[in-house]
C-alpha positions in Angstrom: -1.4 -6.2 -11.9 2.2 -5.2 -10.7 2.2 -4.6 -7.1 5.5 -3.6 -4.8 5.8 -5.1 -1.1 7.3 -4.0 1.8 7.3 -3.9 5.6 9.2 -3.8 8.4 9.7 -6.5 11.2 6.1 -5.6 12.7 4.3 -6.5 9.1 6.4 -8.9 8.2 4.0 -11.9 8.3 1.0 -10.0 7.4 3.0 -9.2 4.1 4.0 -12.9 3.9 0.3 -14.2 3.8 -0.6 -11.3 1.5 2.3 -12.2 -0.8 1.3 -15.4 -1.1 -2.5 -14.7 -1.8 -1.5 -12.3 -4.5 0.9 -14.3 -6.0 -2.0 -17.1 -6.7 -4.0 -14.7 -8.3 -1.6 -13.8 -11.0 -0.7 -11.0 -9.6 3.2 -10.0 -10.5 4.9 -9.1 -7.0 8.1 -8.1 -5.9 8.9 -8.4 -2.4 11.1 -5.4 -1.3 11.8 -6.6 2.2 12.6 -7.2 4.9 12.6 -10.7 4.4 12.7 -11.7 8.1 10.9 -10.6 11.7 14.1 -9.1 12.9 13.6 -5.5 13.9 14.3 -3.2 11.3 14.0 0.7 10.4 10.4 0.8 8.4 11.7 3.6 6.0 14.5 1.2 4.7 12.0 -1.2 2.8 9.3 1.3 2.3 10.6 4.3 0.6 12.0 1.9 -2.1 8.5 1.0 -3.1 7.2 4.8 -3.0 9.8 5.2 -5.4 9.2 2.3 -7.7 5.5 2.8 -8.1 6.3 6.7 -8.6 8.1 5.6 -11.3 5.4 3.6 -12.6 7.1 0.5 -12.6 4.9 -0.8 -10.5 0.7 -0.5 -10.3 -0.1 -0.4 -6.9 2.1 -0.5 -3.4 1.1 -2.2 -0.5 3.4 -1.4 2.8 3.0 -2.7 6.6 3.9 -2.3 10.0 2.7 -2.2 13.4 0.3 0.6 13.2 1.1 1.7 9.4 1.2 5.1 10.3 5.1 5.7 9.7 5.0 3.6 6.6 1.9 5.9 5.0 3.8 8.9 6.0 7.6 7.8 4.4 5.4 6.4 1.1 3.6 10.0 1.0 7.1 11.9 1.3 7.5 10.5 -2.5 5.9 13.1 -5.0 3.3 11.1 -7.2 2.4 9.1 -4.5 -0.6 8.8 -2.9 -0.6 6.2 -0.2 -3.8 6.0 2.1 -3.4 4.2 5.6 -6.8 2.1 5.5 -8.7 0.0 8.2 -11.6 -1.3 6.7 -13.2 -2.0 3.8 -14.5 1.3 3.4 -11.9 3.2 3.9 -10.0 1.4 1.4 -13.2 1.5 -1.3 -13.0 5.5 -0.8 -9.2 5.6 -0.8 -9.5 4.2 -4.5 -13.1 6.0 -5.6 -12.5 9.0 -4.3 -8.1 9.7 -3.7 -6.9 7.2 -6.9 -4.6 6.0 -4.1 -1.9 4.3 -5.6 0.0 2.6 -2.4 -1.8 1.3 0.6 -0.4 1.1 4.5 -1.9 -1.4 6.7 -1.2 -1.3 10.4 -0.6 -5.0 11.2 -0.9 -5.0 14.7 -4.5 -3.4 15.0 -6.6 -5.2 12.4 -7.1 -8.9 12.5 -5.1 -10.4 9.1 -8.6 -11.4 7.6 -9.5 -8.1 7.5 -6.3 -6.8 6.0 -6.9 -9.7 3.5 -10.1 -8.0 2.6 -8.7 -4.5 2.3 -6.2 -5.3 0.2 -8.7 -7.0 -2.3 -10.9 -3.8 -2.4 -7.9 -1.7 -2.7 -6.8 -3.3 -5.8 -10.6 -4.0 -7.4 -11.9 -0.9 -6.9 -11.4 1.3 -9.9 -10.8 5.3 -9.6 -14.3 7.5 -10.1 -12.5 10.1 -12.0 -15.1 13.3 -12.9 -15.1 15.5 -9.7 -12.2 13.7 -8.2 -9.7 13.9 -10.8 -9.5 17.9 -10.2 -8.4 16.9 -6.8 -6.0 14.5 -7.6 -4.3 17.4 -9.7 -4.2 20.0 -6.8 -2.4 17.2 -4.7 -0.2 16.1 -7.3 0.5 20.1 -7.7 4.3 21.7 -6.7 
């Protein structure tokens, strides 16, 4: 799978560790920054991965920061995408069934980095239910 990366200073080594887990399980990545824990604006790394998995260049996004709120809500600014800000397993195993969300947001300093290790594995396993959901998907997509 093709999967975009970015953070800001605050997700930084959450996205690291993530990076690397991906990486080993063939997974292509490309890191879009920021590449160090200097503070940084969030929107500078993550609209650039909206846009890229918009595009379709890429399968799947996965952004950070502290809380992942601001990332989720820069990602969701870019039509055709459908980020979901996830927390636990679940959320992130309905944000795939039910939304076909095609970025996630993980808030890196409220959820221990095993547990974001998790979501992320969900999030990219779980496959979209279609039927009664796909109707919904359209009305979102909508102008």
């Amino acid at each position: 799978m093709k999967i975009a990366l970015g953070c800001d200073h605050a997700g930084f080594a959450y996205k690291e560790t993530i990076r690397q887990r991906l990486v080993s399980q063939g997974h292509e990545v490309k890191d879009f920054g920021t590449h160090t824990p200097e503070a940084c604006d969030y929107p500078l790394f993550v609209r650039p991965v909206a846009a890229a998995v918009a595009a379709g260049a890429f399968d799947r996004g996965i952004v950070l920061g502290g809380s992942g709120n601001g990332e989720a809500m820069v990602a969701n600014r870019v039509r055709g995408v459908r980020c979901a800000l996830c927390w636990d397993v679940a959320s992130a195993r309905l944000a795939r069934q039910h939304n076909d969300a095609n970025m996630l947001s993980l808030g890196a300093r409220l959820i221990p980095l095993e547990t974001a290790l998790e979501i992320v594995q969900v999030f990219l396993t779980t496959p979209f239910d279609g039927g009664r959901h796909a109707a919904r998907i359209q009305m979102i997509d909508e102008p």
